[in-house]
C-alpha positions, 0 to 999 in steps of 0.5 A: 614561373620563369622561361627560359635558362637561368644564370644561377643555381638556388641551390648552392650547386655549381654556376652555370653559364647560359650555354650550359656547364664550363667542364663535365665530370671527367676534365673534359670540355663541352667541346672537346678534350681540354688544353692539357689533353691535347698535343700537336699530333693529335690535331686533325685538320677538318674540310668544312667545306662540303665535297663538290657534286656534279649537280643535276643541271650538269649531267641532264645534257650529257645523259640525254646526248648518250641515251640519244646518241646510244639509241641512234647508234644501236638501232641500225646496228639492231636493224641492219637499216640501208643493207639491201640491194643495188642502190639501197644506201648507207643511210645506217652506217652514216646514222651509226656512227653519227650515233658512235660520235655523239655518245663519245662526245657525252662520254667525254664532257662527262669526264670533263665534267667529272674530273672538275669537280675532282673525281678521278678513274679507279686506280689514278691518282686525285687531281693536284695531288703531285702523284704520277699515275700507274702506266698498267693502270693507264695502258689498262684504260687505253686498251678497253677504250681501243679495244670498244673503238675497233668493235664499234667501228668494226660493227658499223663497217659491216653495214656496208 
């Protein structure tokens, strides 16, 4: 007994080739729709490249400067460090906005880091496309960034 395909049918059947039968019943090709089936708008192009991702080697230190710069920010905030009497200090304004400053910086390699592998902001158009982005969707993203600026700086200047 043989293993394996064999390359003709005993039985008067059609011939095989070793990948299997040229066309299925129907006129269409294994592979897809035959040469009289297709026309040049049907045609669809197909990225066979896979999609980039940000890789864990990449968000490892931007997560752990904004955990880090978080923590460092919200503990005196929580805590009210360096607030008492004459002569107590600022030690938790200056750890406060060291904090504010290091998770901004996280915040924007992040985006750097997302923007070059081609992730783009709710409602703003992709990296290349040509298209120019909405101004009420950028005005939108200006006013939440300012409008979390005033309040954590306006937070930190209370420790004082």
């Amino acid at each position: 007994m043989e293993a394996g395909p064999r390359d003709t049918a005993h039985d008067g059947g059609d011939q095989l080739s070793p990948d299997g039968p040229e066309e299925t019943p129907g006129g269409v090709l294994d592979d897809g729709p035959g040469p009289d089936e297709m026309s040049a708008e049907a045609e669809v192009e197909v990225e066979l490249r896979p999609q980039p991702r940000l890789r864990v080697w990449q968000l490892a230190p931007i997560v752990i400067l904004a955990a880090l710069g978080s923590l460092m920010f919200a503990f005196p905030l929580a805590f009210e460090f360096g607030g008492g009497g004459a002569g107590a200090g600022d030690g938790g304004a200056v750890v406060a906005m060291l904090g504010l400053l290091i998770s901004c910086c996280a915040a924007g390699w992040g985006m750097m880091a997302a923007r070059r592998v081609g992730y783009t902001w709710p409602g703003l158009p992709e990296r290349g496309s040509g298209r120019r982005p909405d101004w009420r969707v950028v005005a939108a993203y200006a006013l939440l960034f300012l409008a979390a600026a005033v309040l954590a700086v306006w937070r930190v200047a209370r420790l004082r």
